[in-house]
C-alpha positions as CSV (number, residue, x, y, z in Angstrom):
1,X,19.8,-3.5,-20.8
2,X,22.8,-5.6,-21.7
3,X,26.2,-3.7,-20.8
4,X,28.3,-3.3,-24.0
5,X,31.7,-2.2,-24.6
6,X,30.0,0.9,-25.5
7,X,27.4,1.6,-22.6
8,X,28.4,3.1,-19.8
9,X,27.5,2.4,-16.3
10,X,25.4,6.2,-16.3
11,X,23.9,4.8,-19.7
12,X,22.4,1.9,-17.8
13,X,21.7,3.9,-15.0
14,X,19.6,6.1,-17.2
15,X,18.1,4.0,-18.8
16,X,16.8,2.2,-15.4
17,X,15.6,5.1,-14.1
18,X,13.4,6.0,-17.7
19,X,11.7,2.4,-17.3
20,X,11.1,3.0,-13.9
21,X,9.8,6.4,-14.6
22,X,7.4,4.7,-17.0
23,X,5.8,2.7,-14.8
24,X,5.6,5.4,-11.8
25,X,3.2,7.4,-14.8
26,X,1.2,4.3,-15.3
27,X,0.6,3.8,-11.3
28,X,-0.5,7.3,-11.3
29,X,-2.6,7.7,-14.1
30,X,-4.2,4.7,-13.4
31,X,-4.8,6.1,-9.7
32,X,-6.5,9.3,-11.1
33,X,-8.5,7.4,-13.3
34,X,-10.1,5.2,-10.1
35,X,-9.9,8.4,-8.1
36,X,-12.2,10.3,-10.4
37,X,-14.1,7.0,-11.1
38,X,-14.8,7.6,-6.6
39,X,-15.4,10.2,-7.1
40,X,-18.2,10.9,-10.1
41,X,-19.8,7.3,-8.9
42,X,-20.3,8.4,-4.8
43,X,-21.8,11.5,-5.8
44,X,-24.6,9.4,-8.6
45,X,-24.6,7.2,-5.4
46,X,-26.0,10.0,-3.1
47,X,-28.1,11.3,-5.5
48,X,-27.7,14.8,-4.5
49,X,-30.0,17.1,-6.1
50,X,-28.8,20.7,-5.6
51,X,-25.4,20.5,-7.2
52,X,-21.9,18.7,-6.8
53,X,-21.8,16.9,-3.8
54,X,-18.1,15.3,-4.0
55,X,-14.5,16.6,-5.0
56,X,-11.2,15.1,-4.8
57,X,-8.7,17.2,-2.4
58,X,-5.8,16.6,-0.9
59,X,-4.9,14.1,1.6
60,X,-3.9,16.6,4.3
61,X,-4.2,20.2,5.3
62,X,-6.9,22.6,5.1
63,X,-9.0,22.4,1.8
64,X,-12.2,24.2,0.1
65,X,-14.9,22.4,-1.6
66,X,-13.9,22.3,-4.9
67,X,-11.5,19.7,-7.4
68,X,-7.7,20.3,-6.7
69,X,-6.6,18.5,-10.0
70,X,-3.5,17.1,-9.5
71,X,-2.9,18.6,-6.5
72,X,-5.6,16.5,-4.8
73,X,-3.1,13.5,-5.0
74,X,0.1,13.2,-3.0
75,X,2.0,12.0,-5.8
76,X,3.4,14.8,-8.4
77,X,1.8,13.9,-11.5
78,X,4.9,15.3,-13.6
79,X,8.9,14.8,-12.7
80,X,10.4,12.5,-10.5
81,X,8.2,10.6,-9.0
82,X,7.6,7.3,-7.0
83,X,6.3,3.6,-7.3
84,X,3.8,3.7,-4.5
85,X,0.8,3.9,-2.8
86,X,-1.0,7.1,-3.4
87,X,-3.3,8.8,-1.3
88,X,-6.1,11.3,-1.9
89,X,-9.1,13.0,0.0
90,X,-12.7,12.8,-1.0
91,X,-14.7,16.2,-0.2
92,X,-18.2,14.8,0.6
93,X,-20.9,17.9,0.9
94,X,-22.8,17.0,4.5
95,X,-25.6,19.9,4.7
96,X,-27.3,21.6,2.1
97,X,-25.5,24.7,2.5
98,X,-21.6,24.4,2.3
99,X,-20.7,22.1,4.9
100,X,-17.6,19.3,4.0
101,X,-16.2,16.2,5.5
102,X,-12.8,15.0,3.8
103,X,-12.1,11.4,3.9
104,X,-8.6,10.0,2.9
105,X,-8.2,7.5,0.9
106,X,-5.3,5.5,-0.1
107,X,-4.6,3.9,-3.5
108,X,-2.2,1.0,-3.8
109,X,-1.3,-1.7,-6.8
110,X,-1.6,-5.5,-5.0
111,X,-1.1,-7.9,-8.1
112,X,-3.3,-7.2,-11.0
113,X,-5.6,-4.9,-9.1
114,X,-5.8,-1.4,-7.1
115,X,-6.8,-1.7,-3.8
116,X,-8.6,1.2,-2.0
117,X,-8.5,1.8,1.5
118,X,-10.6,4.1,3.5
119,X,-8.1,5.5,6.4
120,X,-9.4,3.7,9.6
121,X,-12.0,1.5,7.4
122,X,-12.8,-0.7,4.7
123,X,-11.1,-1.5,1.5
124,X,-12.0,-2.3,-1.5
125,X,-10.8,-4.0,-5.1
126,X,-10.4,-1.7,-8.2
127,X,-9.8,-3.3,-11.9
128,X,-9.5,-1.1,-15.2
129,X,-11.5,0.0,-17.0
130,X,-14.0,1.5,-14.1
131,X,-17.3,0.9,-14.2
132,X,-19.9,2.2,-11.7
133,X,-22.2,-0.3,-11.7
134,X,-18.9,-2.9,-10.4
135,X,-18.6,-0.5,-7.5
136,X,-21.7,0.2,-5.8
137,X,-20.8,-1.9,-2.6
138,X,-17.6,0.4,-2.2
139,X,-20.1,3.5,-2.6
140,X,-22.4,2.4,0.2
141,X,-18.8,1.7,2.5
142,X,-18.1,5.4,2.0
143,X,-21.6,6.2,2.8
144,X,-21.6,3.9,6.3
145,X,-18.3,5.4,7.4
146,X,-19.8,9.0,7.5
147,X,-22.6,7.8,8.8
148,X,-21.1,5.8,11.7
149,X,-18.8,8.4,12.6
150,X,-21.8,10.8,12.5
151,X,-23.7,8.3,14.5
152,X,-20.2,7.9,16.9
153,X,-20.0,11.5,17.8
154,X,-23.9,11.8,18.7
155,X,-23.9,9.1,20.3
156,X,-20.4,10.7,22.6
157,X,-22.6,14.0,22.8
158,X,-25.6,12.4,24.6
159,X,-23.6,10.2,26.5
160,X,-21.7,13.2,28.0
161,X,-18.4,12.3,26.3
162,X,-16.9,14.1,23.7
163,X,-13.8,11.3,23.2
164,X,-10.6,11.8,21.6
165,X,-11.8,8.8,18.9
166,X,-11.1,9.6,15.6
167,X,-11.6,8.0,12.1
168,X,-10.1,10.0,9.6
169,X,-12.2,13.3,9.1
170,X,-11.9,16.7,8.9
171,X,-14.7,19.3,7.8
172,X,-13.5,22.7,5.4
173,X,-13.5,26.2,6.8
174,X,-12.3,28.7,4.5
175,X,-10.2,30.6,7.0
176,X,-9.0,27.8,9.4
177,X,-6.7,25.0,8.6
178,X,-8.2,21.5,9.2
179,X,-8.9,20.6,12.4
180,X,-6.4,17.9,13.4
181,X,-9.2,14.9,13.4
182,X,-7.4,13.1,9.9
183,X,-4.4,11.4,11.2
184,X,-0.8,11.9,9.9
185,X,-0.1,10.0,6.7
186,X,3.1,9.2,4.7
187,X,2.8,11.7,1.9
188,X,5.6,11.2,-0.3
189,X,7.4,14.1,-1.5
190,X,9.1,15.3,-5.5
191,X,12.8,15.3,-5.4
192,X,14.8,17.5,-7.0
């Protein structure tokens, strides 16, 4: 915007703020589209055939196995919000009775893409529209780093050493608050 004799400095200031408003909504739509892309695709991936085996939760604190919605996402998807990365966790069903592992993931623009990074592991590149079929590689990534860290923590057990190592996992409990093992992350929070 052009400043005119009559626009005033809060005009313009408004203005700003509306444009950059509008492209805060596209980041996160476009985040909830891949998020729920992850999400549908890993559970075709695992083939699960006694019901949902995936949701999307949030990021941090405790969680229950179902889909939080918007809440799932640590970006409000209404008011003011923020150009940035957004993060979100992925519920992933582990026994065939109601056992969940949470894994964070983190959704950031780079260029013309999203990229999506697996706390403590691999990342992977996101274009719109999603397809599953262009994603399979990133499926099996997901799949490997809940296996490995399965894999890790046996391996501890029967080595006699429970370790402090972590890679970004917490199981639900539906009394208890997660467990501490899912490391601290920058959430960003609504202003008012």
């Amino acid at each position: 915007m052009t400043k005119t004799a009559d626009t005033s400095k809060f005009d313009m200031l408004i203005e700003r703020a509306g444009e950059y408003q509008e492209l805060a909504k596209e980041n996160y739509d476009r985040v909830r589209r891949i998020a729920e892309g992850i999400r549908s695709g890993f559970c075709k991936y695992l083939s699960s055939k006694d019901g949902k085996c995936v949701h999307l939760v949030p990021a941090q604190g405790a969680f229950q196995p179902k889909d939080y919605g918007d809440e799932a996402f640590s970006m409000p998807p209404r008011g003011f919000r923020h150009i940035g990365p957004i993060a979100f966790g992925l519920a992933v069903r582990v026994t065939k009775g109601t056992d969940w592992l949470r894994m964070t993931l983190i959704c950031s623009k780079k260029g013309d893409f999203f990229e999506v990074s697996i706390v403590d592991g691999d990342s992977h590149r996101f274009d719109l529209p999603f397809t599953d079929d262009d994603h399979q590689d990133f499926y099996e990534a997901l799949f490997n780093h809940i296996v490995g860290w399965l894999d890790d923590k046996i391996e501890l057990y029967k080595d006699g050493d429970y370790s402090s190592r972590s890679i970004g996992f917490d199981f639900s409990d539906e009394n208890v608050a997660g467990d501490g093992l899912a490391p601290e992350l920058p959430i960003t929070q609504n202003i008012s």
